[in-house]
C-alpha positions in Angstrom: 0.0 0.0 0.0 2.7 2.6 1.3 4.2 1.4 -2.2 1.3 2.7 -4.2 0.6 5.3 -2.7 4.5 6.5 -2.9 3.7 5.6 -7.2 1.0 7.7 -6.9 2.7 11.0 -5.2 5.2 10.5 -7.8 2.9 10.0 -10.9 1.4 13.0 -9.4 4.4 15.3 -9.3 5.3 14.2 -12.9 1.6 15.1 -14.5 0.5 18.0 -12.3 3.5 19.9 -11.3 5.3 20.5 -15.1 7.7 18.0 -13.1 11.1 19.1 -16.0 10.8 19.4 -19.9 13.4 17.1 -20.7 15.5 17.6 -23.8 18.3 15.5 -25.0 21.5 17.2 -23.8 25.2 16.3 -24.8 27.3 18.1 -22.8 30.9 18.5 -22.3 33.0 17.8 -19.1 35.4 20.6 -19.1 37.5 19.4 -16.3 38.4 15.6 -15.7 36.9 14.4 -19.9 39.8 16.6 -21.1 42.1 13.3 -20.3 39.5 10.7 -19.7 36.2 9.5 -21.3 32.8 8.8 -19.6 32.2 7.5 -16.6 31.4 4.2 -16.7 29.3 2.4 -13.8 31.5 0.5 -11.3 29.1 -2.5 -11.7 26.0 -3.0 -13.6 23.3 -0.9 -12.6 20.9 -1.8 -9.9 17.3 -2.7 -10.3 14.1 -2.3 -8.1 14.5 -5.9 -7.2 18.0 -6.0 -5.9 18.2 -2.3 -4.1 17.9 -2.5 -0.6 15.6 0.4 -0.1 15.0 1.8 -3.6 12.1 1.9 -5.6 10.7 1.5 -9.1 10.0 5.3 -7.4 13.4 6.3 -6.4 14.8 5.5 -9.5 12.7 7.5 -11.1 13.1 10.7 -8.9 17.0 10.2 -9.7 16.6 9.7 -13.4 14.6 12.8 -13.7 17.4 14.8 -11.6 19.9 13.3 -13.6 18.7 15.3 -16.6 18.7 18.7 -14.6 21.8 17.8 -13.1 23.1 17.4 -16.5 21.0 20.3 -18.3 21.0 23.6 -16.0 23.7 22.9 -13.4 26.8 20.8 -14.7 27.1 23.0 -17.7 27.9 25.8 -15.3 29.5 24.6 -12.6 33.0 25.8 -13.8 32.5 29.1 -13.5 30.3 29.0 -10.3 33.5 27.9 -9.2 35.9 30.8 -10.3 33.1 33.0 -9.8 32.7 32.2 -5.7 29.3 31.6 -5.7 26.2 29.7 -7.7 22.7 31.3 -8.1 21.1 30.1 -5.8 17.4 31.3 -6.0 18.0 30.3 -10.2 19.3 26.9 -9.4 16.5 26.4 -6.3 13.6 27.5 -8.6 14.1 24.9 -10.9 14.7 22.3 -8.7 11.2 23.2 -6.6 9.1 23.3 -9.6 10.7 19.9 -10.3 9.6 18.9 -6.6 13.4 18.1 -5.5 13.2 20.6 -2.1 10.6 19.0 -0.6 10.4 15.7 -1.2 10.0 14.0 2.0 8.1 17.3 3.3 3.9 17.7 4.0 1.9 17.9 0.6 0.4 20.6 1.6 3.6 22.9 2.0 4.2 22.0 -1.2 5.9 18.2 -0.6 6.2 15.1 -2.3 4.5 13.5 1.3 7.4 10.8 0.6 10.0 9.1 3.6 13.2 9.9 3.7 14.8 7.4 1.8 14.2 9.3 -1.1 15.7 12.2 0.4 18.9 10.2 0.6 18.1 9.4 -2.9 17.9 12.6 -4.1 21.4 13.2 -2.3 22.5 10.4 -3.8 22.1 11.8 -7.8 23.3 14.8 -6.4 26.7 13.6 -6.5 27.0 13.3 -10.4 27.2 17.3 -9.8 30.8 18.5 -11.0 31.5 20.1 -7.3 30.8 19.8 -3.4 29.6 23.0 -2.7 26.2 23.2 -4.5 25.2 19.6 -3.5 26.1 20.8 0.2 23.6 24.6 -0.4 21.1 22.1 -1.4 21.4 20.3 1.3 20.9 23.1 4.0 17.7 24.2 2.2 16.2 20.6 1.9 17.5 18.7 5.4 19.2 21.1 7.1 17.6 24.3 7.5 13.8 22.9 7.3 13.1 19.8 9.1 12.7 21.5 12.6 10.3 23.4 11.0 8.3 20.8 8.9 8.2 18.8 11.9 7.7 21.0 15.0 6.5 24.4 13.1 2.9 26.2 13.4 1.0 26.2 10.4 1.8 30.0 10.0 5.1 29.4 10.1 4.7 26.6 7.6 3.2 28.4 5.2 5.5 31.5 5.6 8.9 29.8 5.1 8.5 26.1 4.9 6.3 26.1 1.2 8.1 29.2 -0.3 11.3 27.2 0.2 10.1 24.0 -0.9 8.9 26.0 -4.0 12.4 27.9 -4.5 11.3 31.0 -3.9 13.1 31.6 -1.2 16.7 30.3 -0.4 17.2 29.1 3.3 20.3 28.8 5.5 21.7 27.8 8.9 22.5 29.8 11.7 24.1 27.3 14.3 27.9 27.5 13.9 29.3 30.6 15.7 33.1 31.7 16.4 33.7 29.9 19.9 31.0 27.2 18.9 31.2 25.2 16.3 30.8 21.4 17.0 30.6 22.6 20.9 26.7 23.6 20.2 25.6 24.4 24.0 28.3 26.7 23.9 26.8 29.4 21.6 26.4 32.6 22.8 23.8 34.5 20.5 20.8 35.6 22.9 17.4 36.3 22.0 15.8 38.4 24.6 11.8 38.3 24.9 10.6 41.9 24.6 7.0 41.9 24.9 6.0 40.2 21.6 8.7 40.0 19.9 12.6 38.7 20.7 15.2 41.2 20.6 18.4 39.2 18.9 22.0 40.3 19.7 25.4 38.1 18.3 26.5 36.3 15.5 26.7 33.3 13.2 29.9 31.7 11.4 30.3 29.2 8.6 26.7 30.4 7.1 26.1 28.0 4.1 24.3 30.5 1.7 24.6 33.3 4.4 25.0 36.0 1.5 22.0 34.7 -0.9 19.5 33.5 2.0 15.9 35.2 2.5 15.7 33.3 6.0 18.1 31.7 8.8 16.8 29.0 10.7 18.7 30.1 13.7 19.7 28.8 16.9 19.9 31.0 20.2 19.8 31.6 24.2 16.4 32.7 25.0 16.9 32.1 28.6 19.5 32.1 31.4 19.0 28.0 32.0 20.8 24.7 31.9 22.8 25.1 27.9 20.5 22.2 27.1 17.7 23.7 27.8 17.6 27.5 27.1 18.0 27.7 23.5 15.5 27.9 20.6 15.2 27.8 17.2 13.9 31.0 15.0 12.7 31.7 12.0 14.5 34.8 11.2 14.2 36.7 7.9 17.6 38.0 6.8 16.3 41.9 5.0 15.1 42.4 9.2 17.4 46.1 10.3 20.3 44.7 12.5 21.3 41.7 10.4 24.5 42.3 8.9 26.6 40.3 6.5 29.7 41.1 8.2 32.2 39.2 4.9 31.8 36.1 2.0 34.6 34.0 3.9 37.4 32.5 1.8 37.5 29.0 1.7 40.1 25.8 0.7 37.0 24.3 -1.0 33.5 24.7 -1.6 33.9 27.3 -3.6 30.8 27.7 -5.6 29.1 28.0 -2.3 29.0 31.3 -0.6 29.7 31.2 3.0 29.0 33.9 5.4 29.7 35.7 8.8 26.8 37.3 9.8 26.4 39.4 13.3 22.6 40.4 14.7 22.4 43.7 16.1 19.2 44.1 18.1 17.4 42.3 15.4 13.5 42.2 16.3 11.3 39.5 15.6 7.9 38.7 16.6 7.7 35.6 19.1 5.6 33.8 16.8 8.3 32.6 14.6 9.7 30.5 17.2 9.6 26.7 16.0 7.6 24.7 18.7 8.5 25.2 21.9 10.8 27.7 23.7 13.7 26.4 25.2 13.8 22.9 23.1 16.1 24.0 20.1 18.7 22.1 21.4 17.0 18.7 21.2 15.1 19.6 17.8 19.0 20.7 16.4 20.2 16.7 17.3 17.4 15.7 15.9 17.6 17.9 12.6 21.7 16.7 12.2 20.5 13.2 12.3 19.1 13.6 8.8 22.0 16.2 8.0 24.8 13.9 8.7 22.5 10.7 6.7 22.1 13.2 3.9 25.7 14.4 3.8 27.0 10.6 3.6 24.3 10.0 0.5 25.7 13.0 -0.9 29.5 11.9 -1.4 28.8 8.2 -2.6 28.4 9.0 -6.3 31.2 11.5 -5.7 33.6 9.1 -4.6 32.7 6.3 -7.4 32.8 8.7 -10.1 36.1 9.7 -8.6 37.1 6.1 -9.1 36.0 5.2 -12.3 37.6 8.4 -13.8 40.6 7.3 -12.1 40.7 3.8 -13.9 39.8 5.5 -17.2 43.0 7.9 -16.7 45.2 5.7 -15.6 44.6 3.1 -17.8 45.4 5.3 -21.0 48.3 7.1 -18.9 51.7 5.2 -19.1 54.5 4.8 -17.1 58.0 3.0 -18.0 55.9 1.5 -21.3 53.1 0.1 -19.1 49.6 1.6 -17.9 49.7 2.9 -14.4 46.8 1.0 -13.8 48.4 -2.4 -14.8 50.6 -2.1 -12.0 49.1 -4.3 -9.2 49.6 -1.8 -6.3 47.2 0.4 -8.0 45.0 -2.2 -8.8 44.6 -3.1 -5.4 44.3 0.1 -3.9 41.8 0.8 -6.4 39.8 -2.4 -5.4 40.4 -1.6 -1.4 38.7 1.9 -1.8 35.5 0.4 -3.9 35.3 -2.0 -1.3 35.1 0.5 1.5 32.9 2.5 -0.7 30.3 -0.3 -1.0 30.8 -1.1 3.0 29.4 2.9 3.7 26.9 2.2 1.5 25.8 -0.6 3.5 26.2 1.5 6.0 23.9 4.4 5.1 21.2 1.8 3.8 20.6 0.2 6.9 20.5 3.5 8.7 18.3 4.7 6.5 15.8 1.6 6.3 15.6 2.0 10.5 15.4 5.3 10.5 12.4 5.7 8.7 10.8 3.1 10.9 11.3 5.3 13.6 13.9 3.6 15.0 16.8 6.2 16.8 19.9 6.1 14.7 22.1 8.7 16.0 25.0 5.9 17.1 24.5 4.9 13.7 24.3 8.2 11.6 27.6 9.2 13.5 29.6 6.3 12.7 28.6 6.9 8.9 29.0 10.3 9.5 32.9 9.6 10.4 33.5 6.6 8.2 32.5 9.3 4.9 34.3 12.1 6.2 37.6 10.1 6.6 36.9 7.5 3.6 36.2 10.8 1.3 39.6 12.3 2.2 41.2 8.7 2.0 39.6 8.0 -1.3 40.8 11.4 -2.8 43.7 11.4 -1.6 44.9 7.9 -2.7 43.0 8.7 -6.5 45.1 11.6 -7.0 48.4 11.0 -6.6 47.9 8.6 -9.6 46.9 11.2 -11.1 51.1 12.7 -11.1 51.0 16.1 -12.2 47.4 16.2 -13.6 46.1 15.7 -10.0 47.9 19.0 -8.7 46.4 20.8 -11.0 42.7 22.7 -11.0 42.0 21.0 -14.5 40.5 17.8 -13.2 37.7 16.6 -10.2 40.1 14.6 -8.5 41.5 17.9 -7.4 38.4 19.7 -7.1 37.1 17.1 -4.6 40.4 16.5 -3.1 39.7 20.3 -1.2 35.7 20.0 -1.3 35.6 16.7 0.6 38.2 18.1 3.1 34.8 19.7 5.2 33.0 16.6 5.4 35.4 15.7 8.8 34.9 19.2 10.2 31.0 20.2 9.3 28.3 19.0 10.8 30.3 17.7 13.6 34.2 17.2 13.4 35.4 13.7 13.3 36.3 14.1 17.6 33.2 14.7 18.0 31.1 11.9 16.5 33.3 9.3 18.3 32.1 11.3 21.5 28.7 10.2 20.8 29.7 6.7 19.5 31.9 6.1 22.5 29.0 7.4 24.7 26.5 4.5 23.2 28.5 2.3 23.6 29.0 3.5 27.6 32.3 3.3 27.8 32.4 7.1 28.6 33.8 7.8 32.4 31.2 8.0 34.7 30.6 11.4 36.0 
């Protein structure tokens, strides 16, 4: 039944909602095709009947991406990158007339209605993008910024930020991360101070994913004097309010195509109304929101890191070394063949997380461990591709590179590597006793 009805939503989007007019598109790879041909599949593609947790539906939702990916986004992807920044509100309103923002949200905030496996789906496809940084904007808007809010939101609030983000109109981000807090979340300092109806918001955000595009910050502050646990809340907070200032773009090692901001709240008013649920529970709907963030940052990098592999054993099979292919040598064969291997293992990984969390099930020991295995597997995996690479690989002309300093964040955001073996350690209770 829940398989039908999943058909349905989808049959739905594709008739109703103009889902994409697909054209046929033959593009040109302007960075790693210039010294190696298509990707090819590491194996042959998966059906609905083997998939763990995919669909006849799934596959369909990353088919239809697929073509976007490949139409409006891929094409310009270079010179996002030299540029600093993508469009976002352009690159968002496609993909929410398509339905992508939303598409384990309510229907009637604009949502596909569907569980979050296709969320992680949808992450998923998003890997055949040509960078890290849009994937990652994408991200914030769909499972980062918005799931507090579809979840624990009033209707008003709903229908004010929730649908016109869903649609695209507006472009969301995150406002979590600050100087002296950054994985260390009960140690933020922004305050919101209640002043009859409204709050009265003094301090600042760092690491902003789309801080310098966004129409609203799904922010995360003090509103009371209590226990760090429970005294903040989250906030819808419109960013054209007086006394929110974009303090700089921040220069990054990677990412680049995403803007990221520092942005500081000088007696910033907003009414009390836009407070998601209740006051002083922020800190518990945050963990809850990075469970799906840190599921839907995993998904993101596994088509990243066997497209990284394949264009690998396409390069280094045409590139020679003392008359014979680099990949003919058998320690690159078998390094090769140890990284797919840990590749499929996250995977695994990420499926069965996946499978249980949708049935409710709590996964944050689990999320975490996936959350560190991709972070150090992405860096492992890049690191190993490229020096086979020689020359080429130290070089901006190829994605080995590219990824080599996107994939660098995945250990640091969204909880550094430390700090998801905290939680790990602490399920497992093997953490002192206080």
């Amino acid at each position: 039944m829940a398989l039908r009805e999943g058909a349905l939503r989808v049959n739905l989007l594709v008739n109703s909602r103009n889902f994409h007019k697909f054209t046929s598109f033959t593009g040109v790879r302007s960075l790693s095709e210039n010294v190696s041909s298509k990707s090819v599949p590491s194996s042959a593609p998966e059906t609905v009947v083997d998939h763990l947790i995919y669909t006849q539906e799934h596959f369909a939702l990353k088919e239809s991406l697929k073509k976007i990916i490949d139409q409006d986004i891929n094409p310009h992807v270079d010179q996002w990158e030299a540029e600093g920044k993508f469009p976002a509100h352009k690159v968002f309103k496609i993909l929410g007339n398509a339905g992508f923002l939303g598409v384990n949200k309510p229907v009637e905030y604009g949502g596909l209605g569907l569980d979050f496996s296709y969320s992680v789906a949808v992450a998923e496809e998003l890997g055949n993008i040509h960078c890290g940084g849009i994937p990652m904007a994408i991200g914030v808007q769909t499972d980062m910024a918005t799931p507090a809010l579809a979840r624990f939101g009033s209707t008003e609030l709903k229908k004010e930020f929730l649908l016109p983000s869903i649609m695209g109109d507006k472009v969301a981000c995150l406002g979590v991360s600050e100087v002296g807090a950054g994985s260390d979340v009960s140690s933020i300092k922004t305050k919101a101070v209640r002043n009859g109806d409204e709050y009265v918001i003094n301090g600042g955000k760092m690491w902003t994913t789309n801080g310098t595009q966004a129409d609203w910050m799904c922010l995360l502050a003090n509103t009371s004097d209590g226990p760090p646990h429970r005294n903040k809340s989250l906030i819808c907070l419109p960013m054209n309010l007086p006394g929110v200032h974009i303090a700089r773009k921040i220069d990054k090692i990677g990412m680049w195509s995403s803007d990221t901001a520092e942005v500081f709240f000088d007696d910033v008013r907003v009414p009390c109304k836009n407070i998601i649920g209740q006051e002083g529970m922020g800190f518990t709907y945050q963990m809850l929101q990075f469970q799906e963030e840190r599921l839907w940052a995993v998904a993101s990098i596994m088509t990243m890191m066997d497209n990284i592999i394949q264009d690998t054993i396409q390069y280094t099979r045409q590139r020679k070394i003392f008359n014979k292919s680099i990949l003919y040598h058998q320690a690159v064969q078998f390094r090769l063949a140890e990284l797919q291997t840990e590749v499929e293992l996250l995977r695994s990984l990420l499926y069965r997380t996946t499978a249980l969390y949708i049935k409710g099930n709590d996964v944050t020991k689990l999320a975490s461990m996936a959350k560190l295995k991709g972070g150090r597997l992405a860096r492992e995996l890049t690191d190993s591709c490229l020096q086979y690479w020689g020359g080429m690989g130290f070089t901006s002309d190829v994605l080995v590179s590219r990824f080599y300093r996107d994939f660098r964040l995945l250990s640091i955001g969204g909880g550094a590597d430390e700090v998801m073996l905290g939680i790990i350690a602490k399920y497992m209770d093997i953490l002192p006793r206080k």
